[in-house]
N, C-alpha and C positions, 0 to 999 in steps of 0.2 A: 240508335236513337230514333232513327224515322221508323221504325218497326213500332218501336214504343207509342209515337205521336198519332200512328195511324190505328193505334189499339185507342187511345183517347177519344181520338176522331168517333170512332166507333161508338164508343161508351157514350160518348157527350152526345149524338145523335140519334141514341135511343131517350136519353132523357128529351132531349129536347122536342122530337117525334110526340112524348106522350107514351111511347112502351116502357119505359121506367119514369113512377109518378116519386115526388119526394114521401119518403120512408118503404119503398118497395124493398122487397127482398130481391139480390142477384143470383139468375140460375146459378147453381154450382158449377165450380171453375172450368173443369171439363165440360160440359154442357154448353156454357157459353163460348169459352174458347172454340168448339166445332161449329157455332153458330155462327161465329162470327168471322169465321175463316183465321183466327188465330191459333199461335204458340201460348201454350201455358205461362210462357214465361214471359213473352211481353204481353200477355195480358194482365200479367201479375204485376209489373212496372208499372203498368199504366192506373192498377189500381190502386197503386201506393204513391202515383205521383196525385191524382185526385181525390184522396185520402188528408193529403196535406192540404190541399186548398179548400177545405169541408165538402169537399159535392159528394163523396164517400164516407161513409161511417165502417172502418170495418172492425165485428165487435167479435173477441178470441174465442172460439168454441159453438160462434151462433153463426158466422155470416157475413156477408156485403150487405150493405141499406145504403141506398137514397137519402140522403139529411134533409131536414126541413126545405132545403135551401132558400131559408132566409137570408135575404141583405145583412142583416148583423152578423151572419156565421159565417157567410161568405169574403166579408169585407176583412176576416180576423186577420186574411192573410197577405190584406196591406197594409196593415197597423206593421205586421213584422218585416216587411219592406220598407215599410217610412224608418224603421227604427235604426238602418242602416244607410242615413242620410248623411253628408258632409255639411261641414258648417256654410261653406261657402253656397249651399241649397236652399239653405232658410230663406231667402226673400221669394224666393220661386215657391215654397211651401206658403207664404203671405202672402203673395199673390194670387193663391188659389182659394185661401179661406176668404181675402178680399172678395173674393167671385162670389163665392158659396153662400157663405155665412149674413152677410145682409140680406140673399134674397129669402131663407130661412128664417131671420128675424120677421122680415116683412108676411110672412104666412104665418109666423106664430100671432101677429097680431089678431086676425082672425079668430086662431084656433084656442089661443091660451086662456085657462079658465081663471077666474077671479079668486080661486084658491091658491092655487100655483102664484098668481101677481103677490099676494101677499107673505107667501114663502119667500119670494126675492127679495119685497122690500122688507123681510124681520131681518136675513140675512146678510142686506145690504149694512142696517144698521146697529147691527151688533158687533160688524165690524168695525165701527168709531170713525172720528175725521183721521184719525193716526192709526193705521194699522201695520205690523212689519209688512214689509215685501213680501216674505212666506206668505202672508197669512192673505194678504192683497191675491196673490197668482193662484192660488189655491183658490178661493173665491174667485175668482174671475173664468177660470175653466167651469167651475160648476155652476155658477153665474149663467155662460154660453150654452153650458150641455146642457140644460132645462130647459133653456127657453130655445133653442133646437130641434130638444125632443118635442114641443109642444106646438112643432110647427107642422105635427103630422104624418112627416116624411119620411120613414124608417133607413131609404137610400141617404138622402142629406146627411141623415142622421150619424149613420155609418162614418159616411166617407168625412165627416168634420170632426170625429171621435178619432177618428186612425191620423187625421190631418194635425191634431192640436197639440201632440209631443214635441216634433222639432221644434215649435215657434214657442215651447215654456221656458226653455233657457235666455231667449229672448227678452224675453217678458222678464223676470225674474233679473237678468242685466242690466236693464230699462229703470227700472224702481229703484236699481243701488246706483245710478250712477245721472239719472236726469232727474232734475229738481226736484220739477212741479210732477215725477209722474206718477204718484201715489194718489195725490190730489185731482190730476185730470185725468184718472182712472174713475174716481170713483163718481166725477159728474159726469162724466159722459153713460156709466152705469146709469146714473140716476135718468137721465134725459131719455136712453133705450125706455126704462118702467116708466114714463110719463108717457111714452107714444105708445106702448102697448097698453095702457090701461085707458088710451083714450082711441085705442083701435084705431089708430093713424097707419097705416102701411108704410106708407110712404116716410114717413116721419122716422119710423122703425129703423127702416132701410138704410136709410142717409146718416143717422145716428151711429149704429151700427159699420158702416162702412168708416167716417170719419175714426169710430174709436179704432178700428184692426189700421187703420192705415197712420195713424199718428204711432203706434209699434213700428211700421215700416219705414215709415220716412225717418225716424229716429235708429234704426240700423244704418238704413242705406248714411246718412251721413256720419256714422262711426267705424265704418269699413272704408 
């Protein structure tokens, strides 16, 4: 295994030097391998373990590439580590979108175009004062994930997209079993599109925080 990590090492230190730029072709195996003072075979490991975490593309009959390495392609491979989260996690996952997530509202206020505001509010209200729970948690992730993406930040963007799995059972628990939370769902929606359409940051922010954390505080007192 250290044979392997020290073939990575390698690999991830030309990219990162700037001698492999993303979508470059890799010398061929032998080639590299003598360059690099490696075995064919942990340099083969190494390029199947960085394969898995997108920083490799390797495509059958063409080659090793360099991927985009975009934030979104890189992040895919925490989405599949969140996925194998314990229940007992989720407030530790809510506490992190808590961090995140208002400060990404507060920069969408800025950034969000007045097109997009009115995508939310047709959305908001087409789902009615009664909506099932389905139909609420569904909306409320795509709800987030717009107004996220419209804050600019491809990384944010990422890591509250791979974030927002574990805390949907949550969510979805929440609506079947606390009264008002259908109802103070969808004002606190509402209150978020009043501070972004009036470019309040701040406003955003606190709006935002309030609503992910009225989800937590109604965990933490049902565990």
């Amino acid at each position: 295994m250290a044979v392997t990590d020290e073939a990575i090492e390698k690999i991830k230190g030309m990219i990162v030097s700037g001698a492999l730029r993303p979508g470059d072709r890799l010398p061929k195996e032998s080639e590299l391998a003598a360059d690099l003072g490696l075995s064919r075979n942990s340099l083969r490991e190494a390029v199947r373990a960085l394969s898995l975490i997108r920083i490799l593309d390797v495509r059958q009959g063409d080659g090793t590439y360099v991927t985009s390495l975009d934030p979104q392609l890189l992040l895919e491979a925490l989405s599949f580590v969140v996925d194998f989260h314990r229940d007992d996690t989720v407030l530790e996952f809510l506490a992190v979108r808590r961090i995140l997530e208002p400060a990404a509202t507060a920069m969408a206020a800025v950034h969000i175009g007045e097109r997009e505001l009115d995508t939310l509010t047709a959305e908001l209200e087409a789902l009615g004062a009664q909506p099932s729970v389905e139909e609420l948690v569904a909306c409320d992730l795509e709800f987030h994930r717009r107004i996220v993406r419209a804050s600019g930040n491809s990384v944010l963007c990422s890591l509250l997209d791979g974030l927002s799995g574990p805390t949907t059972r949550a969510r979805i628990w929440r609506g079947l079993t606390q009264e008002d939370a259908v109802s103070r769902t969808l004002h606190e929606h509402r209150a978020i599109l009043t501070a972004l359409r009036a470019r309040d940051a701040e406003a955003a922010r606190s709006w935002a925080t309030v609503h992910i954390a009225s989800v937590e505080q109604w965990l933490r007192s049902s565990l």
